[in-house]
N, CA, C and O of each residue as an XYZ file, in Angstrom:
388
protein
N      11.529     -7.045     -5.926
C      10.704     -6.433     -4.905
C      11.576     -6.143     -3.682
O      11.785     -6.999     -2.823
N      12.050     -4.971     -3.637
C      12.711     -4.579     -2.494
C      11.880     -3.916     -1.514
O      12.401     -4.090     -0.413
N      10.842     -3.247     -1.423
C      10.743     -2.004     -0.571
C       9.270     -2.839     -0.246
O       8.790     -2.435      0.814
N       8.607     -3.691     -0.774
C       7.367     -4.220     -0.033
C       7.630     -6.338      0.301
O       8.312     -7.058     -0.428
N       7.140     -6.634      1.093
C       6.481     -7.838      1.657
C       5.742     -8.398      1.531
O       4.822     -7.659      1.882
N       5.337     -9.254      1.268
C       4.112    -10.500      0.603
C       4.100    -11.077      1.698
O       5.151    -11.432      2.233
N       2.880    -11.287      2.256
C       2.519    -12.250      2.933
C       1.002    -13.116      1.969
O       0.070    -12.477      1.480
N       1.121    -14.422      1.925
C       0.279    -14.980      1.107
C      -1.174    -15.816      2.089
O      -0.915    -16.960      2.462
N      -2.210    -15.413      2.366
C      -3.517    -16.207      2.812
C      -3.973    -16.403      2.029
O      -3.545    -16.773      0.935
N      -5.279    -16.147      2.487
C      -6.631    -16.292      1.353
C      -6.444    -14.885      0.346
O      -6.689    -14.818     -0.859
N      -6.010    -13.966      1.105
C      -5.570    -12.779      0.087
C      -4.181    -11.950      0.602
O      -4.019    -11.720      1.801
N      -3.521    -11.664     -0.084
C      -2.137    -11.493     -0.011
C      -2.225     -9.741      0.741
O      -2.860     -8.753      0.375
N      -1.439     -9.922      1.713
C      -1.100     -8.746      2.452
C       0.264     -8.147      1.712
O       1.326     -8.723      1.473
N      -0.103     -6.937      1.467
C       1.710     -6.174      0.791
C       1.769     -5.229      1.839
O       0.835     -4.459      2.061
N       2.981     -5.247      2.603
C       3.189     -4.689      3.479
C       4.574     -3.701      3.288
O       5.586     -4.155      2.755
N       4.515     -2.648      3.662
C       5.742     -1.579      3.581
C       6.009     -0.866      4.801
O       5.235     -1.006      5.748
N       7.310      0.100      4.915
C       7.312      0.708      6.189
C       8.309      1.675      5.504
O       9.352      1.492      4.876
N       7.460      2.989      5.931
C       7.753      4.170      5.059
C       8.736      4.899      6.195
O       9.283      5.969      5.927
N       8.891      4.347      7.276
C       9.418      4.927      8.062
C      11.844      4.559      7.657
O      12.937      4.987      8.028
N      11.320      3.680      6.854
C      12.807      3.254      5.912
C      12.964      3.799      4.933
O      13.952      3.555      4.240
N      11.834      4.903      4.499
C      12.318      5.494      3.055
C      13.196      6.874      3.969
O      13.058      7.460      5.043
N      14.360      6.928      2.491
C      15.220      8.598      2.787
C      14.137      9.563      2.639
O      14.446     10.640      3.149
N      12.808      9.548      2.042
C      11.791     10.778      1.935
C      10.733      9.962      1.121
O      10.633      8.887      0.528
N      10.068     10.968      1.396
C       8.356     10.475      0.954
C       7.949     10.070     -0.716
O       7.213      9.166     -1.110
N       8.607     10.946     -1.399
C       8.624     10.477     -2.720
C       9.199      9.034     -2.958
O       9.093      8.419     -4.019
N       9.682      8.682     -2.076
C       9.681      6.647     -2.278
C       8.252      6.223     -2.535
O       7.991      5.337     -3.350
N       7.368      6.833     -1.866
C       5.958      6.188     -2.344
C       5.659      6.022     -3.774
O       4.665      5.436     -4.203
N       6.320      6.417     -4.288
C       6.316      6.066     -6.023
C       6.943      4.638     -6.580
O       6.512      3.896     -7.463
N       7.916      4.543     -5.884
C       8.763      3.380     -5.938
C       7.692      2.078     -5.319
O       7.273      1.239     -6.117
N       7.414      2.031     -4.242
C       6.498      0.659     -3.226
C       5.451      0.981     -4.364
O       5.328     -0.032     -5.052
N       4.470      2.235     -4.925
C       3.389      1.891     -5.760
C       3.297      1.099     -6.484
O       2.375      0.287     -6.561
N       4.806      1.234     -7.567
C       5.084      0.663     -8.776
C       5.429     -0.749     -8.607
O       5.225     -1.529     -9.537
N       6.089     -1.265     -7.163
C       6.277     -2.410     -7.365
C       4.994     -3.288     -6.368
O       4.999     -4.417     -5.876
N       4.044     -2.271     -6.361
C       2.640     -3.081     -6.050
C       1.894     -3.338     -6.841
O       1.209     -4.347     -6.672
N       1.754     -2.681     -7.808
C       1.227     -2.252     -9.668
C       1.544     -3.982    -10.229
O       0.735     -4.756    -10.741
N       3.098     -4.223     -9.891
C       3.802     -5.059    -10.651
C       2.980     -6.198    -10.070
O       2.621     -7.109    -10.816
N       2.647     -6.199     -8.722
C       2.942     -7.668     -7.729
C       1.211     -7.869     -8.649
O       0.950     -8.827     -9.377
N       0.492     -6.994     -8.421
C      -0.878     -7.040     -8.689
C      -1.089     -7.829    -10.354
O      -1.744     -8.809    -10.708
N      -0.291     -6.969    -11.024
C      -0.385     -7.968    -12.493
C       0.265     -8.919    -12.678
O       0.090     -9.506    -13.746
N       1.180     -9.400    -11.797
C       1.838    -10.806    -11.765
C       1.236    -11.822    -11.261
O       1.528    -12.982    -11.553
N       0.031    -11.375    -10.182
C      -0.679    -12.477     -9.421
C      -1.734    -12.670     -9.800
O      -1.888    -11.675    -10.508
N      -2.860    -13.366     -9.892
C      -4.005    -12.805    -10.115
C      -4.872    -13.627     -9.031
O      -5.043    -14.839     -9.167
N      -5.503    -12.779     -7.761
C      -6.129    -12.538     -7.082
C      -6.783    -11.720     -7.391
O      -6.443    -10.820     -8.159
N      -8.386    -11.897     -6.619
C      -9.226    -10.841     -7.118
C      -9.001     -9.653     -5.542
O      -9.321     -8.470     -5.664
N      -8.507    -10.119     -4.349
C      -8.733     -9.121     -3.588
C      -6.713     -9.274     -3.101
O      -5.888    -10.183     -3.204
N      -6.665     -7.692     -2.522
C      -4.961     -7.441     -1.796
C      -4.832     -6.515     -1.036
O      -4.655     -5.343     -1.369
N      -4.916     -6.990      0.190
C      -4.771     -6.155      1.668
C      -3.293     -5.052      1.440
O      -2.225     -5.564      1.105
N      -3.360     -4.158      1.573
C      -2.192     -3.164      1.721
C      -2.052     -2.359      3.242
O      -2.927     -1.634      3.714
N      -0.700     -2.681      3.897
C      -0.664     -1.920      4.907
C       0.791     -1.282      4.729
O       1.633     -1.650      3.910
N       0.899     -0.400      5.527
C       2.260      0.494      6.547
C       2.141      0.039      7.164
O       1.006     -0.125      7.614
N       3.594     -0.735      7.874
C       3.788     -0.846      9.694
C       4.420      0.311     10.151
O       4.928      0.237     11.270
N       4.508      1.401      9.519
C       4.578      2.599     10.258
C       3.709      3.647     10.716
O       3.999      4.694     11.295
N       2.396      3.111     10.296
C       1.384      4.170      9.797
C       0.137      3.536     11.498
O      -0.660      2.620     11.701
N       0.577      4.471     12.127
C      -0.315      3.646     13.685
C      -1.581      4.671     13.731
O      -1.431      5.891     13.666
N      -2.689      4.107     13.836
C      -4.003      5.188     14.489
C      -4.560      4.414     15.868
O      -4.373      3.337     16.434
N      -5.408      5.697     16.070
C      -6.305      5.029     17.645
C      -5.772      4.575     18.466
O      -4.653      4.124     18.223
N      -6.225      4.492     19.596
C      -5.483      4.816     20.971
C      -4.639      2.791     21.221
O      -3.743      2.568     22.035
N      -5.147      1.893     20.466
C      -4.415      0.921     20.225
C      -3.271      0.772     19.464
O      -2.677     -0.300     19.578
N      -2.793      1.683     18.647
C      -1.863      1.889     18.113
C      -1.914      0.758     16.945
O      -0.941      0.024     16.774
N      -3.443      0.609     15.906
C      -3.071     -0.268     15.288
C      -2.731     -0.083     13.683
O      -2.932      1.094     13.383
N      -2.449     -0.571     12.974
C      -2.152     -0.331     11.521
C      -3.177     -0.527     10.494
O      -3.672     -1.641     10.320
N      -3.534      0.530      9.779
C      -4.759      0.093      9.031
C      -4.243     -0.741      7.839
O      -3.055     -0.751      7.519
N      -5.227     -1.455      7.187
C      -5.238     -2.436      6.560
C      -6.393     -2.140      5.165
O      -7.514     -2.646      5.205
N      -6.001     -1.371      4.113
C      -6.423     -1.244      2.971
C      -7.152     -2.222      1.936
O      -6.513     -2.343      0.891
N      -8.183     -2.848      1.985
C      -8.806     -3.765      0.985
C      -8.964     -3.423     -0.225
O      -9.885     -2.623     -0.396
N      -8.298     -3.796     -1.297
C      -8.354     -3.458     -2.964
C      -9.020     -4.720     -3.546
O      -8.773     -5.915     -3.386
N      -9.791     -4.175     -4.152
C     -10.528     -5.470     -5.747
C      -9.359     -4.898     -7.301
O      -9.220     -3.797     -7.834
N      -8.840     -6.011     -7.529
C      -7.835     -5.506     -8.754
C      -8.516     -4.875     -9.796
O      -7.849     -4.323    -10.671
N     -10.493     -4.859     -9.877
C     -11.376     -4.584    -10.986
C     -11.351     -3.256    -10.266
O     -11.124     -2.343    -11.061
N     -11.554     -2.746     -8.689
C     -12.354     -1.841     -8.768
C     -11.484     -0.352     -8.396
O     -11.533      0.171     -7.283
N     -10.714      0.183     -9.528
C      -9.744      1.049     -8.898
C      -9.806      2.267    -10.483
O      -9.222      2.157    -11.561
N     -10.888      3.488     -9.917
C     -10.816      4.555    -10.280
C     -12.169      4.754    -11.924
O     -12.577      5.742    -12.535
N     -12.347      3.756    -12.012
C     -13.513      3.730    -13.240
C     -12.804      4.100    -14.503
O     -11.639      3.907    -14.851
N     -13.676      4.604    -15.018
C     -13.085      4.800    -17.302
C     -11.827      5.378    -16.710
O     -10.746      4.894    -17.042
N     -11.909      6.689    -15.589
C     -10.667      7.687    -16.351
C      -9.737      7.584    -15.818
O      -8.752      8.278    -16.069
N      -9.794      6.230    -14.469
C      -8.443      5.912    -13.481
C      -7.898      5.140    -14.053
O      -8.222      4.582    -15.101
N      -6.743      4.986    -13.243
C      -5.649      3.687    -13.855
C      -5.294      3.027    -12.255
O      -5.415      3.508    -11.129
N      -4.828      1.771    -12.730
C      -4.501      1.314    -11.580
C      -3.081      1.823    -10.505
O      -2.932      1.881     -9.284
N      -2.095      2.169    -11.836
C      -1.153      3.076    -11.171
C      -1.413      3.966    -10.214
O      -0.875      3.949     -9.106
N      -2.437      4.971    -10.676
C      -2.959      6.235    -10.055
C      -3.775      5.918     -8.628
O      -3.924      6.831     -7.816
N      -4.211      4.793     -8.410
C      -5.058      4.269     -7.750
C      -4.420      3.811     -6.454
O      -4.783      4.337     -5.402
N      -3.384      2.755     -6.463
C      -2.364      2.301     -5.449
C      -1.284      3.732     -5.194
O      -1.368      4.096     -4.021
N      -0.538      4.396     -5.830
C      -0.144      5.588     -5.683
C      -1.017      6.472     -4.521
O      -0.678      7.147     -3.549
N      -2.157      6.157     -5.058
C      -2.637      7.169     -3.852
C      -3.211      6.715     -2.689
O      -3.605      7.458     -1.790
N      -3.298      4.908     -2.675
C      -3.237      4.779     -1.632
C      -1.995      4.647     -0.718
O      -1.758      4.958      0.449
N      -1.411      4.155     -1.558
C       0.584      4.571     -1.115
C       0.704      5.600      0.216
O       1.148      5.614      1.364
N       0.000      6.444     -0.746
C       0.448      8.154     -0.125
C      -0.411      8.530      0.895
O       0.056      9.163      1.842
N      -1.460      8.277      0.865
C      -2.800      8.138      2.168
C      -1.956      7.144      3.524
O      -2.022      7.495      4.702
N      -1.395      6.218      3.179
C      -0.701      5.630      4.256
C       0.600      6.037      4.814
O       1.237      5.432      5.677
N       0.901      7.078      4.249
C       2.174      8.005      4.782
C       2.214      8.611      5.970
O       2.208      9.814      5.710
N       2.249      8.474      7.029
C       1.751      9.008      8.175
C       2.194     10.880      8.242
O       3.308     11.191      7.820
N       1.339     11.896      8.735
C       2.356     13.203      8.686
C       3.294     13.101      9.883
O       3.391     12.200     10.716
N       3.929     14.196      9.770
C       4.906     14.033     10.924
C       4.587     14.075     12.339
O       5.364     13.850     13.268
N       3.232     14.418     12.409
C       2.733     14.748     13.795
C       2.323     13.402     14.635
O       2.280     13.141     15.837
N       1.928     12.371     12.943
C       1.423     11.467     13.883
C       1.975      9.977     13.853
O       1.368      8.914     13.988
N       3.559     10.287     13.591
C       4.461      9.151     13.674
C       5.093      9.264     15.138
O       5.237     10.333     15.731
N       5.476      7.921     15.673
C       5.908      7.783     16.420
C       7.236      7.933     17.148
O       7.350      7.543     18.310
């Protein structure tokens, strides 16, 4: 696990900062090794954030709540699922700091 952070509570925070990738297609890379962390652990819930990814006039970081059951129904996969939240936490360029 290079590119994400574990922090362990009651439910494990995976934390990344996209602002260290050479380009955005790294979000494939942090997915896959969130994919991994997720079937290695078994928790039923896993907070996902960017510390690069700031909204609202507090400048704070959102904080993604996943159920490992509840990601995309019959025709999703879990890959497809963290991938796109991956990529939802990518900030555009307008609204990085």
């Amino acid at each position: 696990m290079e590119k994400i952070d574990v922090t362990f509570m009651d439910i494990p925070l995976i934390t990344f900062d996209s602002d260290k990738w050479k380009d955005d297609d790294e979000h494939e890379i942090v997915a896959d090794e969130i994919v991994e962390f997720i079937k290695e652990h078994e928790y039923d819930n896993y907070l996902i954030q960017n510390k690069s990814y700031f909204f609202g006039d507090t400048n704070s970081n959102p904080i993604i709540k996943i159920n490992r059951n509840d990601y995309g129904g019959l025709s999703g996969s879990l890959k497809l699922f963290i991938d796109d939240i991956v990529y939802d936490l990518i900030p555009e360029d307008d609204e990085q700091e």
